[in-house]
C-alpha positions in Angstrom: 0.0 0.0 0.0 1.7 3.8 -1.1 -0.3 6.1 0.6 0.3 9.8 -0.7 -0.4 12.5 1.7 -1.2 16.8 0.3 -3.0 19.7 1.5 -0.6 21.0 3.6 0.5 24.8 3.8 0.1 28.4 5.4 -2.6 29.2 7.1 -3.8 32.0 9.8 -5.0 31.3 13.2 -8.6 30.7 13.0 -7.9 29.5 9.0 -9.0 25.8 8.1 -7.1 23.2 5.8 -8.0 19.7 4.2 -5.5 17.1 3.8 -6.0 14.2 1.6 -4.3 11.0 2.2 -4.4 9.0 -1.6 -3.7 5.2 -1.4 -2.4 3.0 -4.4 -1.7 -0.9 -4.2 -4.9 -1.4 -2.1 -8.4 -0.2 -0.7 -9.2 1.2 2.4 -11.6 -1.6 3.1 -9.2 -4.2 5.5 -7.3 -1.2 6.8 -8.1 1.4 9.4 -6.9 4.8 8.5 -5.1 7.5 10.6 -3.2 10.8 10.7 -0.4 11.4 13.0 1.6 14.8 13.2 5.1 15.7 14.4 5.7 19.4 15.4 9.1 20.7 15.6 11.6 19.0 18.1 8.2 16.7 19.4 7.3 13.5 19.0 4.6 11.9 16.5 1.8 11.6 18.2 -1.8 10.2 17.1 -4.5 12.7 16.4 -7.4 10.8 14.6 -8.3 8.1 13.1 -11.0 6.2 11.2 -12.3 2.1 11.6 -12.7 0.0 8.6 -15.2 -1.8 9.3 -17.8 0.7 10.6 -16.4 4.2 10.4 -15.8 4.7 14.0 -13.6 7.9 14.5 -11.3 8.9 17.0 -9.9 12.0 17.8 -7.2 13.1 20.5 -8.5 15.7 22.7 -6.2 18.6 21.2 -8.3 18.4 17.9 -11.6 17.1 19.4 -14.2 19.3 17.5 -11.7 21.2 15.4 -10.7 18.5 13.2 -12.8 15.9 11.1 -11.9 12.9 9.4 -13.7 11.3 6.5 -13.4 8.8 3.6 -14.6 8.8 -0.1 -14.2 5.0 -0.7 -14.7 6.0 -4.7 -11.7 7.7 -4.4 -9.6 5.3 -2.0 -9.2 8.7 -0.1 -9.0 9.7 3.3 -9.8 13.6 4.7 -8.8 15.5 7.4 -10.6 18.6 7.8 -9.1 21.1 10.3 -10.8 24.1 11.2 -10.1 27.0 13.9 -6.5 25.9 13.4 -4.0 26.9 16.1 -0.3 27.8 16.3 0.5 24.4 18.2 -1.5 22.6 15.4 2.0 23.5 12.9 3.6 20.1 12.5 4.5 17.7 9.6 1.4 15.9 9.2 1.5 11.8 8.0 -1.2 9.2 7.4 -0.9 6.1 8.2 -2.5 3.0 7.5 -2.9 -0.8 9.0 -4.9 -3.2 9.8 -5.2 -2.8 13.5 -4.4 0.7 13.8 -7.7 2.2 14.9 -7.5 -0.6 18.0 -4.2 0.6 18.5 -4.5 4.4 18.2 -7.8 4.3 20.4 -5.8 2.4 23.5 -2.4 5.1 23.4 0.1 2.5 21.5 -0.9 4.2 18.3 2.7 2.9 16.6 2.0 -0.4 17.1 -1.0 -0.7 14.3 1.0 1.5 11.8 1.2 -1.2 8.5 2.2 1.6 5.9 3.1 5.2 6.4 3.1 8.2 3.5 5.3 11.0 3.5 4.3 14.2 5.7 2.4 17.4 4.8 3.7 20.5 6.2 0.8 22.4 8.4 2.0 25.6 9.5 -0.6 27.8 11.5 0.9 31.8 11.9 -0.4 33.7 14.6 
């Protein structure tokens, strides 16, 4: 599975952004879908993610109700909408796919269900 992350850029304080996460090789149907960010000199961390088998999402609290995630199947695509964007949203953003990763990323071992990673998208939110 290549999964190809975009929509990153410059945005205001308040501003809202929509990354797409494209994957080739394979559907989204036996894999659970996430994004994951990395701000500067932090570590990844987990911020939502989205079940294969019945679209259960989960969110980490610093995004809860700022950030949605969403699949087009037709497109083999996953979204992450973020609105009301704040400076400590900046980070290099990555999805992430695998077959147990929403299990994992919904008990805090979010690493641990990671199957394929794509390259990052730059988010960076100027105050």
């Amino acid at each position: 599975v290549q999964l190809q992350a975009s929509g990153g850029g410059l945005v205001q304080v308040g501003g809202s952004l929509r990354l797409s996460c494209v994957a080739s090789g394979s559907t989204f149907d036996d894999y659970g879908i996430g994004w994951f960010r990395q701000a500067p000199g932090k570590e990844r961390v987990g911020v939502s993610c989205i079940s294969s088998s019945d679209g259960t999402t989960y969110y980490a609290d610093s995004v809860k109700g700022r950030f949605t995630i969403s699949t087009d199947n037709a497109k083999n695509t996953v979204y992450l909408q973020m609105d009301n964007l704040k400076p400590e949203d900046t980070a290099v953003y990555y999805c992430a796919a695998g077959v147990g990763l929403f299990l994992s990323i919904t008990i805090k071992i979010p690493f641990d269900g990671v199957d394929y990673w794509g390259k990052g998208t730059l988010v960076t939110v100027s105050s």
